[in-house]
N, CA, C and O atoms as a printed pandas DataFrame, in Angstrom:
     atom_number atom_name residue_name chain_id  residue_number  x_coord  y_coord  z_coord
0              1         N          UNK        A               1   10.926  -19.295   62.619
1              2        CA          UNK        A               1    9.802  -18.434   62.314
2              3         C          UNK        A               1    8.650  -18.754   63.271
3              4         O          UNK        A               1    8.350  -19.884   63.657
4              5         N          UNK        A               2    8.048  -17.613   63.598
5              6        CA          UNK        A               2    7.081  -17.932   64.514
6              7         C          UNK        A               2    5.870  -18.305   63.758
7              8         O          UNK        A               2    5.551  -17.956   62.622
8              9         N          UNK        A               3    4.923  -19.486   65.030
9             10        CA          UNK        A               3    3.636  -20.082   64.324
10            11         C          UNK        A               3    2.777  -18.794   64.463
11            12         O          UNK        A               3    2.759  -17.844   65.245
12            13         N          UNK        A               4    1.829  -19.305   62.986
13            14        CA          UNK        A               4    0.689  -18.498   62.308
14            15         C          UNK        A               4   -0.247  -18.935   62.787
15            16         O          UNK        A               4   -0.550  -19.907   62.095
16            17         N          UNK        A               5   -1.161  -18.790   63.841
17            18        CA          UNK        A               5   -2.287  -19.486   64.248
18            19         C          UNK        A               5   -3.564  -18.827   63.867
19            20         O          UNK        A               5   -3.779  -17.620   63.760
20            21         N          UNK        A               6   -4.579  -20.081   63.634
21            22        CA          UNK        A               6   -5.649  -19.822   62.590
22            23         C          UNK        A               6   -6.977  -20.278   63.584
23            24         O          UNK        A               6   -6.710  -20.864   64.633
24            25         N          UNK        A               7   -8.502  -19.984   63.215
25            26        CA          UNK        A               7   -9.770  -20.492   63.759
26            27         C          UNK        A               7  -10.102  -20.660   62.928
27            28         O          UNK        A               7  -10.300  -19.721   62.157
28            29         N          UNK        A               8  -10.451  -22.368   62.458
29            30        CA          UNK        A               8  -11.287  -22.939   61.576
30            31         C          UNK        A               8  -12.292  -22.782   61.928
31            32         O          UNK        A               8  -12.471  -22.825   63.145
32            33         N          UNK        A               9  -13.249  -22.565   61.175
33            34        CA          UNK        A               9  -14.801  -22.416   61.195
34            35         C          UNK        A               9  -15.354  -23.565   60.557
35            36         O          UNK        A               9  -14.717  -23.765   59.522
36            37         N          UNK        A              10  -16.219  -24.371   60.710
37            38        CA          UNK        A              10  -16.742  -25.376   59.819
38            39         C          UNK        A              10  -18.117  -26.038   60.974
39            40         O          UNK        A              10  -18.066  -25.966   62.202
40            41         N          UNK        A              11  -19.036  -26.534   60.324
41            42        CA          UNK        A              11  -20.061  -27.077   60.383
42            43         C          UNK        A              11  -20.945  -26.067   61.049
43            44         O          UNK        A              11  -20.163  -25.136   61.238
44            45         N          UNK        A              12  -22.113  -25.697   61.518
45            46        CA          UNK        A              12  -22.994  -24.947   62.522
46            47         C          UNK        A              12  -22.147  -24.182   63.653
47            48         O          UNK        A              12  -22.022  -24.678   64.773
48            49         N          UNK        A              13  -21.534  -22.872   63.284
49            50        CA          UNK        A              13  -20.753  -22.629   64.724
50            51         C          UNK        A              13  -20.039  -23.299   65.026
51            52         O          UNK        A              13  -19.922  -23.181   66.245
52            53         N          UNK        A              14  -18.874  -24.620   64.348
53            54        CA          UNK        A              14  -18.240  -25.149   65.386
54            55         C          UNK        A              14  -16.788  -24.750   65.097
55            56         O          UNK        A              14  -16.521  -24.777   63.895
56            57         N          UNK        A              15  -16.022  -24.472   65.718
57            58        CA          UNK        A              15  -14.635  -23.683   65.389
58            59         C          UNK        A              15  -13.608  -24.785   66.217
59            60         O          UNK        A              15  -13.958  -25.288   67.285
60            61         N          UNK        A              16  -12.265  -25.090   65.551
61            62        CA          UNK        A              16  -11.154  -25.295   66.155
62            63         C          UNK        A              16  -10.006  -24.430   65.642
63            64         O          UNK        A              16   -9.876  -23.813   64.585
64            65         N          UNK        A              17   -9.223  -24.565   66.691
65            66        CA          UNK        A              17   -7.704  -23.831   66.751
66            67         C          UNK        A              17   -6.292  -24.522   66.027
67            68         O          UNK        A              17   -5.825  -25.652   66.168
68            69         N          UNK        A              18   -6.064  -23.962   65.625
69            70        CA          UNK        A              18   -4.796  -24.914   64.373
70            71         C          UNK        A              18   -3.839  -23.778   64.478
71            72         O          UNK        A              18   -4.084  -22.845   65.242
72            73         N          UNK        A              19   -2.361  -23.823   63.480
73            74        CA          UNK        A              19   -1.544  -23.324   62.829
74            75         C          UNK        A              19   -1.572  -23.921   61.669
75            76         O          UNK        A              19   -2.186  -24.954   61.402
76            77         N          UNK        A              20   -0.622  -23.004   60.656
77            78        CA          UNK        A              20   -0.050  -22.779   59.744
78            79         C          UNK        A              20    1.150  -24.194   59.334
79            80         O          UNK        A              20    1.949  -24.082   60.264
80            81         N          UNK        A              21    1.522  -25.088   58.686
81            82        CA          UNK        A              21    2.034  -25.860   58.529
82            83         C          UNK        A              21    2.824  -25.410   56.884
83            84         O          UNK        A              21    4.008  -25.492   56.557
84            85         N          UNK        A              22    1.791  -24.996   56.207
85            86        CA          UNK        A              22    2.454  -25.005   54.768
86            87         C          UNK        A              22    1.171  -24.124   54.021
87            88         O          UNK        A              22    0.044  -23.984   54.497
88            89         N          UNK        A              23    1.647  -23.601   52.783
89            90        CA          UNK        A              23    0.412  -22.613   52.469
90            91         C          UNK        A              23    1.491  -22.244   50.689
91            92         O          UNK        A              23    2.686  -22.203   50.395
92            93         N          UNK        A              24    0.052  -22.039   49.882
93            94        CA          UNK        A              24    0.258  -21.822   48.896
94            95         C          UNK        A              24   -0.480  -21.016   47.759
95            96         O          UNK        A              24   -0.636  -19.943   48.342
96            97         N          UNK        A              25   -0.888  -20.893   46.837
97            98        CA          UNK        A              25   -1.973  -20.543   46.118
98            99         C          UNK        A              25   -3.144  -21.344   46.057
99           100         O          UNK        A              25   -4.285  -20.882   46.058
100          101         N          UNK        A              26   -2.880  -22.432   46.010
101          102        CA          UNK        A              26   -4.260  -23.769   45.617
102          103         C          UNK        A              26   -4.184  -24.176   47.279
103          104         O          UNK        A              26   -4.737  -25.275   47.328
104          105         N          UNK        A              27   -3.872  -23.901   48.284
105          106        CA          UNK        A              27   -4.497  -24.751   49.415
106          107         C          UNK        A              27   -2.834  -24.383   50.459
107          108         O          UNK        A              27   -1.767  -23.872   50.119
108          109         N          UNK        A              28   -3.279  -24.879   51.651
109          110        CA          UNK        A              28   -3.259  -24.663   53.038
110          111         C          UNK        A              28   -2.801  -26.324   54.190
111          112         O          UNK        A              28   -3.491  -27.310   54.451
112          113         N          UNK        A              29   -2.021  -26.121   54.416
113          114        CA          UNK        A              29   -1.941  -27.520   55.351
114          115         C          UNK        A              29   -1.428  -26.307   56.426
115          116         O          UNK        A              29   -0.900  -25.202   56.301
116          117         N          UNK        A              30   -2.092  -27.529   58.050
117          118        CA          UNK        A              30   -2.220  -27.190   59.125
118          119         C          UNK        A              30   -2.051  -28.175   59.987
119          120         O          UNK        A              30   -2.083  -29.367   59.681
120          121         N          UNK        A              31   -1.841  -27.680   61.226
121          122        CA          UNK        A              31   -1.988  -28.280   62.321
122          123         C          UNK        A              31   -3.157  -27.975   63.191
123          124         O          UNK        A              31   -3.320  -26.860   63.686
124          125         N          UNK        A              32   -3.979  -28.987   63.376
125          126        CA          UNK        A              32   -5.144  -28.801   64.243
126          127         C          UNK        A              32   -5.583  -29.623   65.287
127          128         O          UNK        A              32   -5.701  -30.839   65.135
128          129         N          UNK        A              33   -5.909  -28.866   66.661
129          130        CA          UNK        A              33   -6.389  -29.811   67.541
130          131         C          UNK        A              33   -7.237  -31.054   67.436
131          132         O          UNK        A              33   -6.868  -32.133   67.901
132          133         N          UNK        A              34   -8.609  -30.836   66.690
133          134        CA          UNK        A              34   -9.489  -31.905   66.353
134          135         C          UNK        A              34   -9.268  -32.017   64.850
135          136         O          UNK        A              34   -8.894  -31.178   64.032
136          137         N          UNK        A              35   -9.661  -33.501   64.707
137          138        CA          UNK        A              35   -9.796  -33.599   63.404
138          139         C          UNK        A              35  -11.020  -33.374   62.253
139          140         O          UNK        A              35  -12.150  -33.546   62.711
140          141         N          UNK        A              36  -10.973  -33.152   61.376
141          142        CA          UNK        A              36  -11.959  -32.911   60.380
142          143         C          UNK        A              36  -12.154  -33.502   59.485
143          144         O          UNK        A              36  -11.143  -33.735   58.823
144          145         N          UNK        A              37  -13.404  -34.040   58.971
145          146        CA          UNK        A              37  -13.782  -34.907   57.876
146          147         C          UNK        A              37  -13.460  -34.390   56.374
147          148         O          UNK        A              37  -13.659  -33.259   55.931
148          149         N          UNK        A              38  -12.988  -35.355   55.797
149          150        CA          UNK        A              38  -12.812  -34.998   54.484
150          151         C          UNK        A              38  -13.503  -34.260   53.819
151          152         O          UNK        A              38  -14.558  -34.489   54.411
152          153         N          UNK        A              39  -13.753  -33.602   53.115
153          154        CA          UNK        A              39  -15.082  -33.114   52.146
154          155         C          UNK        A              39  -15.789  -32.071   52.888
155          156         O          UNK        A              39  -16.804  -31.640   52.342
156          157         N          UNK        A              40  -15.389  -31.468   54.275
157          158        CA          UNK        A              40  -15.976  -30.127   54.593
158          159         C          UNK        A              40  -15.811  -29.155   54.496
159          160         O          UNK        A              40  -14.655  -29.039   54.904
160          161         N          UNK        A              41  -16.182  -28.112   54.188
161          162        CA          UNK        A              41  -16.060  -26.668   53.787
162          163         C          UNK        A              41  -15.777  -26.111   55.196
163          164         O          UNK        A              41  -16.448  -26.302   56.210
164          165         N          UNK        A              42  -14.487  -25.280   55.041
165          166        CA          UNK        A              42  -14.360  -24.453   56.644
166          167         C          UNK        A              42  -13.885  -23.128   55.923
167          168         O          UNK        A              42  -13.548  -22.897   54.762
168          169         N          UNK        A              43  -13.984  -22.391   56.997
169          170        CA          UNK        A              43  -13.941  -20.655   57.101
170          171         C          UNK        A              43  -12.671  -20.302   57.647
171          172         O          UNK        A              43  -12.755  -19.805   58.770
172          173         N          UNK        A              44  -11.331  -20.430   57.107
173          174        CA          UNK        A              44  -10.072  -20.148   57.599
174          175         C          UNK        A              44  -10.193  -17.913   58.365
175          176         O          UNK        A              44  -10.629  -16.824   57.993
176          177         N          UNK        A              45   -9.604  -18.417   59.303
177          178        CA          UNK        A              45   -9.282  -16.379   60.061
178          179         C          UNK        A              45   -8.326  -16.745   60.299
179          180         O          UNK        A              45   -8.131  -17.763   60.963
180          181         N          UNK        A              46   -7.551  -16.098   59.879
181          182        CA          UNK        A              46   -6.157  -15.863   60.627
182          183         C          UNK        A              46   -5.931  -15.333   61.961
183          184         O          UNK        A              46   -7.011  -15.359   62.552
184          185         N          UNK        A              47   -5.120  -14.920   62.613
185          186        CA          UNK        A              47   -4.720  -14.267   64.102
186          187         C          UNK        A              47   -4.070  -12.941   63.700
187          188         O          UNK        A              47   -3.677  -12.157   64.564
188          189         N          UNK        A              48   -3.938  -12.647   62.186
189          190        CA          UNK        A              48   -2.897  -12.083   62.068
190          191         C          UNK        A              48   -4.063  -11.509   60.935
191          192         O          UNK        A              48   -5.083  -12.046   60.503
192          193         N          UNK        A              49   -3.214   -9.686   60.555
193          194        CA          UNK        A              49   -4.178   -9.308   59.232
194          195         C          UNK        A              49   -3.546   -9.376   58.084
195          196         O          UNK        A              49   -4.110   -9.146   57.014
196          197         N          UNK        A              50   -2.338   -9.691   58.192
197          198        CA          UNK        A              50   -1.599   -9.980   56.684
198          199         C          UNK        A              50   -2.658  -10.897   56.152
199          200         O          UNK        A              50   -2.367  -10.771   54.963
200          201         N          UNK        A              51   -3.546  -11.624   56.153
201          202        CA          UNK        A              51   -4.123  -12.566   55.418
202          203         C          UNK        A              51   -5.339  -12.483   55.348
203          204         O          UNK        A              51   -5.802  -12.032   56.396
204          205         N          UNK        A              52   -6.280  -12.767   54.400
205          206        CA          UNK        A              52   -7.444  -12.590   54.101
206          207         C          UNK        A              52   -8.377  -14.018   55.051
207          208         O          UNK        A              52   -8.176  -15.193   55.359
208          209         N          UNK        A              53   -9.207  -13.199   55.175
209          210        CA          UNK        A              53  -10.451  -14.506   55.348
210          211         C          UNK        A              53  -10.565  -15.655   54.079
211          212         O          UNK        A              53  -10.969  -15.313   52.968
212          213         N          UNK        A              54  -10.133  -17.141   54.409
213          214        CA          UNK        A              54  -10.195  -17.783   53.425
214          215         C          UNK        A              54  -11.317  -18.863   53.772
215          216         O          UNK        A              54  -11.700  -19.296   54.859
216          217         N          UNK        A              55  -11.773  -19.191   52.244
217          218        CA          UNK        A              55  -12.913  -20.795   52.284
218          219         C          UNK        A              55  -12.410  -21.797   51.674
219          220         O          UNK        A              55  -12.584  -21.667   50.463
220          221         N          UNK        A              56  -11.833  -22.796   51.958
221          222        CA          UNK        A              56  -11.399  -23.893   51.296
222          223         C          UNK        A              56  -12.299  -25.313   51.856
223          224         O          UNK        A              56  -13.202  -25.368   52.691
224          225         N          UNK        A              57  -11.686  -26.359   51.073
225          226        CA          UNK        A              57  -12.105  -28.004   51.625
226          227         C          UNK        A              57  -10.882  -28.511   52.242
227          228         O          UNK        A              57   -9.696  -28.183   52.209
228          229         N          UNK        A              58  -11.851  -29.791   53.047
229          230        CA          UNK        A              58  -10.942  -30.223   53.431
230          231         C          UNK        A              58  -10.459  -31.519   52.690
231          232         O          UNK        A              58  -11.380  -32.330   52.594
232          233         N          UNK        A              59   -9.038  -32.034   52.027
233          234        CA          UNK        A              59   -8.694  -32.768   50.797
234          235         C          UNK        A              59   -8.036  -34.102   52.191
235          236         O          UNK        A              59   -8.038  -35.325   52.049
236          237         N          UNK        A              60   -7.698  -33.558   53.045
237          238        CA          UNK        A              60   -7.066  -34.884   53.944
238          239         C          UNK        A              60   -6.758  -34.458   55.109
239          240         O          UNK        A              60   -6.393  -33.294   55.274
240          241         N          UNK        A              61   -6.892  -35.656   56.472
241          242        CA          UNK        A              61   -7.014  -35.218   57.669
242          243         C          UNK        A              61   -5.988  -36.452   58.327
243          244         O          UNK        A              61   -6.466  -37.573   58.154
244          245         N          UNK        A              62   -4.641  -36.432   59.062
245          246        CA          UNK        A              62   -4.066  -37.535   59.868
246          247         C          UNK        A              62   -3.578  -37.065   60.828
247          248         O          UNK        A              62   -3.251  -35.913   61.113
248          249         N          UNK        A              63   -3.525  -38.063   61.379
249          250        CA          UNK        A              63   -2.819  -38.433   62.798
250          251         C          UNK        A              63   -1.260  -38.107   62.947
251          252         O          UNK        A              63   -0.404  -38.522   62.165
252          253         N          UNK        A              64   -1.019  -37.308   64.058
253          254        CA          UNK        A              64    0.393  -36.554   64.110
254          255         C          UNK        A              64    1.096  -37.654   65.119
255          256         O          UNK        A              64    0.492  -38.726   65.127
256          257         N          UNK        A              65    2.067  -37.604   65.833
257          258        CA          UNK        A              65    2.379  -37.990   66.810
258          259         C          UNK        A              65    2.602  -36.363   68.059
259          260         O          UNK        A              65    3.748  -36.427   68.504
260          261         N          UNK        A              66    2.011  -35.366   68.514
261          262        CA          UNK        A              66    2.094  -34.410   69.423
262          263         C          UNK        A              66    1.264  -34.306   69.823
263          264         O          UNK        A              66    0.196  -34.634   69.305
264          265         N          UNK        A              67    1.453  -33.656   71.235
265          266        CA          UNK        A              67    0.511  -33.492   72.809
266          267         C          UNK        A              67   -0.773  -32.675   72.056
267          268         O          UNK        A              67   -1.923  -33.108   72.132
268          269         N          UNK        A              68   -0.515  -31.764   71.516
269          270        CA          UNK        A              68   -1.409  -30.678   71.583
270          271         C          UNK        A              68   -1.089  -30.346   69.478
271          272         O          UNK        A              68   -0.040  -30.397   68.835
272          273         N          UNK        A              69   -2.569  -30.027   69.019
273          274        CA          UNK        A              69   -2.367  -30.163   67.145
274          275         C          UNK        A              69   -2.208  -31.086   66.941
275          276         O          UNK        A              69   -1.252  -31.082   66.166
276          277         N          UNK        A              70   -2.596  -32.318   67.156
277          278        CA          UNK        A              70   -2.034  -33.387   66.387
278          279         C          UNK        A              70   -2.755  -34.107   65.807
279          280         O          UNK        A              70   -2.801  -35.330   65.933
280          281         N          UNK        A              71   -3.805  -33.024   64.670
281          282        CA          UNK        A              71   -3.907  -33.332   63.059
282          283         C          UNK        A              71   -3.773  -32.851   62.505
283          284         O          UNK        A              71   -4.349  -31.764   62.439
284          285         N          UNK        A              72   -2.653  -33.372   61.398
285          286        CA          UNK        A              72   -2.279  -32.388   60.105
286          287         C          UNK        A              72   -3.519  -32.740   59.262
287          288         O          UNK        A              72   -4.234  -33.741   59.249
288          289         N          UNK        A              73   -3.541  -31.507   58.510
289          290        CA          UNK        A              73   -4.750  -31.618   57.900
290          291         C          UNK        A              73   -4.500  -30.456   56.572
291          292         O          UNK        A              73   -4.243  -29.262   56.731
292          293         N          UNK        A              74   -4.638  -31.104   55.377
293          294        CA          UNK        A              74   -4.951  -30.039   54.332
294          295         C          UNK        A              74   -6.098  -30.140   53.988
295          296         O          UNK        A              74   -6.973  -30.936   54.327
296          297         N          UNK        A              75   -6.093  -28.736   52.814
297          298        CA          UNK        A              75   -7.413  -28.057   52.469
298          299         C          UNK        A              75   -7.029  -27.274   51.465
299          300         O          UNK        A              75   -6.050  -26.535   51.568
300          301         N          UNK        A              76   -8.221  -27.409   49.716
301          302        CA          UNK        A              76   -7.845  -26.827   49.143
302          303         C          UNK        A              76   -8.747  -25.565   49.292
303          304         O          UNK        A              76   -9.823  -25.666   49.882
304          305         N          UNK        A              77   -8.335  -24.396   48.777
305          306        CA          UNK        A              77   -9.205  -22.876   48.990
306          307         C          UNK        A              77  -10.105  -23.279   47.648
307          308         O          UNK        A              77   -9.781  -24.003   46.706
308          309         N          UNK        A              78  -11.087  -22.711   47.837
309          310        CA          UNK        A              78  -12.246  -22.810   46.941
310          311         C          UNK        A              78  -12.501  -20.981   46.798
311          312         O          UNK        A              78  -11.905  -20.094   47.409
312          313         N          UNK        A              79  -13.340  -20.887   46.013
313          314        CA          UNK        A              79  -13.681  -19.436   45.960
314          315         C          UNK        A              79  -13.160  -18.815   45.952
315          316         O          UNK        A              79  -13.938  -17.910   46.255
316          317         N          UNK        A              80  -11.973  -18.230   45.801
317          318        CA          UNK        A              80  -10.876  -16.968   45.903
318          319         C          UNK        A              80  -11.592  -15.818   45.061
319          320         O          UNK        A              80  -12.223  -15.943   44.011
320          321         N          UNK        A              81  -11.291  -14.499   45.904
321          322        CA          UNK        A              81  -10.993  -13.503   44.409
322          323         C          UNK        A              81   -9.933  -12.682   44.309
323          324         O          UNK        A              81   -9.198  -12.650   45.295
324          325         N          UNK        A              82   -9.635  -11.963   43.323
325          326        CA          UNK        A              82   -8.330  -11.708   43.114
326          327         C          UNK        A              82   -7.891  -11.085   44.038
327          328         O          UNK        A              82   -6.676  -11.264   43.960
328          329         N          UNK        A              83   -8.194  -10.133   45.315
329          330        CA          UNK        A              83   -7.680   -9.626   46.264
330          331         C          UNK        A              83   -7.174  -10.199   47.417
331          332         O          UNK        A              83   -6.519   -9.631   48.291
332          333         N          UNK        A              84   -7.727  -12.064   47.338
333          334        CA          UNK        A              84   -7.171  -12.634   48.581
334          335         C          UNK        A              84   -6.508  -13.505   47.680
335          336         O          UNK        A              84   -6.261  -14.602   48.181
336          337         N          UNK        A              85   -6.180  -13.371   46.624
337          338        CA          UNK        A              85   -4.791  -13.880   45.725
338          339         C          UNK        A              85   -4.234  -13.262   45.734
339          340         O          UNK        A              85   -3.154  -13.843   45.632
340          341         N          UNK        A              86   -3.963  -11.699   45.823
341          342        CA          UNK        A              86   -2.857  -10.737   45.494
342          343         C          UNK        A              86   -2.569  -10.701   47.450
343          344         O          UNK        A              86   -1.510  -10.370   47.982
344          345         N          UNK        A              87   -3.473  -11.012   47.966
345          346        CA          UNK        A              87   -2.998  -11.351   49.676
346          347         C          UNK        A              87   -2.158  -12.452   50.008
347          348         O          UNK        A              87   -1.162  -12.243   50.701
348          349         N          UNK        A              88   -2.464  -13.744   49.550
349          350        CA          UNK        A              88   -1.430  -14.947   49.374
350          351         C          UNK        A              88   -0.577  -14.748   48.799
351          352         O          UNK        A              88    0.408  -14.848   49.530
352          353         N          UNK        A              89   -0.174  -14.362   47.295
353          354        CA          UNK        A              89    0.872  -13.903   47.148
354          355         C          UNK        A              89    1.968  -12.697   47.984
355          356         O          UNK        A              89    3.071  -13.236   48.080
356          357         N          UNK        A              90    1.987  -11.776   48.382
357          358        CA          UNK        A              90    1.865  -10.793   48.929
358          359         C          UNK        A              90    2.716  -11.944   50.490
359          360         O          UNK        A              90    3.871  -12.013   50.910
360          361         N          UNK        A              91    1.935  -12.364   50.735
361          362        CA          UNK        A              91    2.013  -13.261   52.473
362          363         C          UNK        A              91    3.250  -14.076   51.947
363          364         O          UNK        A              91    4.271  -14.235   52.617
364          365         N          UNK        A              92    3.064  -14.562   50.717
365          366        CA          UNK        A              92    3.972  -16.462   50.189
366          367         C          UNK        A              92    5.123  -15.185   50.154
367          368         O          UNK        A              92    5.637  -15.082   51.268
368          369         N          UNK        A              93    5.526  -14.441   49.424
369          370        CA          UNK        A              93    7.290  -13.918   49.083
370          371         C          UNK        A              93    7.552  -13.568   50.488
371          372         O          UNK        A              93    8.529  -14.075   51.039
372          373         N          UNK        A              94    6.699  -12.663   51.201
373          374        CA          UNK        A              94    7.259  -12.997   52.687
374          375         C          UNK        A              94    7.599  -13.507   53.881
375          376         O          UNK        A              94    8.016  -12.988   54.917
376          377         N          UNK        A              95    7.236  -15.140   53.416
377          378        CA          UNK        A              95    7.324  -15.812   54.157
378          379         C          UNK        A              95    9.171  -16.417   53.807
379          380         O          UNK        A              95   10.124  -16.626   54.557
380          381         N          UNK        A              96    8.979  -16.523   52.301
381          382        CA          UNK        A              96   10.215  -17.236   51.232
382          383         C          UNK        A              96   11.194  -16.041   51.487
383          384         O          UNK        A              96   12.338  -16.309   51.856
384          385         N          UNK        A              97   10.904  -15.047   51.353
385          386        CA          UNK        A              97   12.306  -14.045   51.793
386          387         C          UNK        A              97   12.700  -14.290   53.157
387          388         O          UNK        A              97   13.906  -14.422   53.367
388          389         N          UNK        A              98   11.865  -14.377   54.154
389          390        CA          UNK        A              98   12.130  -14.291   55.927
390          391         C          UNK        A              98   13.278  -15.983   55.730
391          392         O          UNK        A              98   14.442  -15.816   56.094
392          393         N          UNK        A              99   12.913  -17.437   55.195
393          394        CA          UNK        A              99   13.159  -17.771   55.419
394          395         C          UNK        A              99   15.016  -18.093   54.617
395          396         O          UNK        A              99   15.597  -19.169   54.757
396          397         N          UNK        A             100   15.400  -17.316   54.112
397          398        CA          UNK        A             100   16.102  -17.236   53.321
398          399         C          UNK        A             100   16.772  -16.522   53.689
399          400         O          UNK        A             100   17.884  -16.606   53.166
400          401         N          UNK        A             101   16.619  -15.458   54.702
401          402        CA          UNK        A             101   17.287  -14.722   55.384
402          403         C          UNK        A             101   17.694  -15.675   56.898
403          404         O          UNK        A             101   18.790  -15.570   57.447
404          405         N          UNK        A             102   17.053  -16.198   57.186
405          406        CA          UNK        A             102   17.257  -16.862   58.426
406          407         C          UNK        A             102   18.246  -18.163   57.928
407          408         O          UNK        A             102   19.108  -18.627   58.674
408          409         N          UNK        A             103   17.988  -18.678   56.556
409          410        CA          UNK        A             103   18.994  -19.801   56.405
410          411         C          UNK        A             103   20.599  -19.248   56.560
411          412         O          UNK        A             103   21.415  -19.821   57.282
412          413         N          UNK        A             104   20.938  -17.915   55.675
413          414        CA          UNK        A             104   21.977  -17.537   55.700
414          415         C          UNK        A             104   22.875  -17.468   57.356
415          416         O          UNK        A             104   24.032  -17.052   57.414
């Protein structure tokens, strides 16, 4: 499956470039160039419009071993409303069908 690449938004204007690692209803793990402090609020965009503009925290930030992304980093979503829940859902079965088709 191809990577989902995202622009974190967080602190005054400052943005980094990540993917998609894992994603759910309650929160989001990624891969990101720089790392991010625990406890900050960022502004998830997708690259893509299947997905809503999301706001989550950040719950944990480590050290990968790769050239380029190498911090995984989760984050739980804060603030949702029901339309960028019926968007995550909506995104999650199509991700779980694609890959279920590709296992076969």
């Amino acid at each position: 499956m191809k990577k989902i690449y995202l622009i974190i938004k967080y602190a005054k204007n400052k943005k980094v470039k990540a993917y998609i690692l894992d994603l759910s209803r309650s929160g989001i793990g990624f891969a990101a160039i720089h790392k991010m402090k625990k406890g900050t609020n960022i502004e998830i965009t997708p690259k893509i419009k299947l997905l809503p503009e999301l706001h989550a925290e950040i719950i944990y930030a480590s050290k990968i071993p790769r050239k380029n992304y190498n911090y995984r980093t989760g984050a739980r979503f804060i603030n949702l409303d029901e339309k960028q829940y019926r968007f995550l859902d909506k995104f999650i079965k199509k991700i779980i069908k694609k890959k279920r088709v590709l296992k076969r």
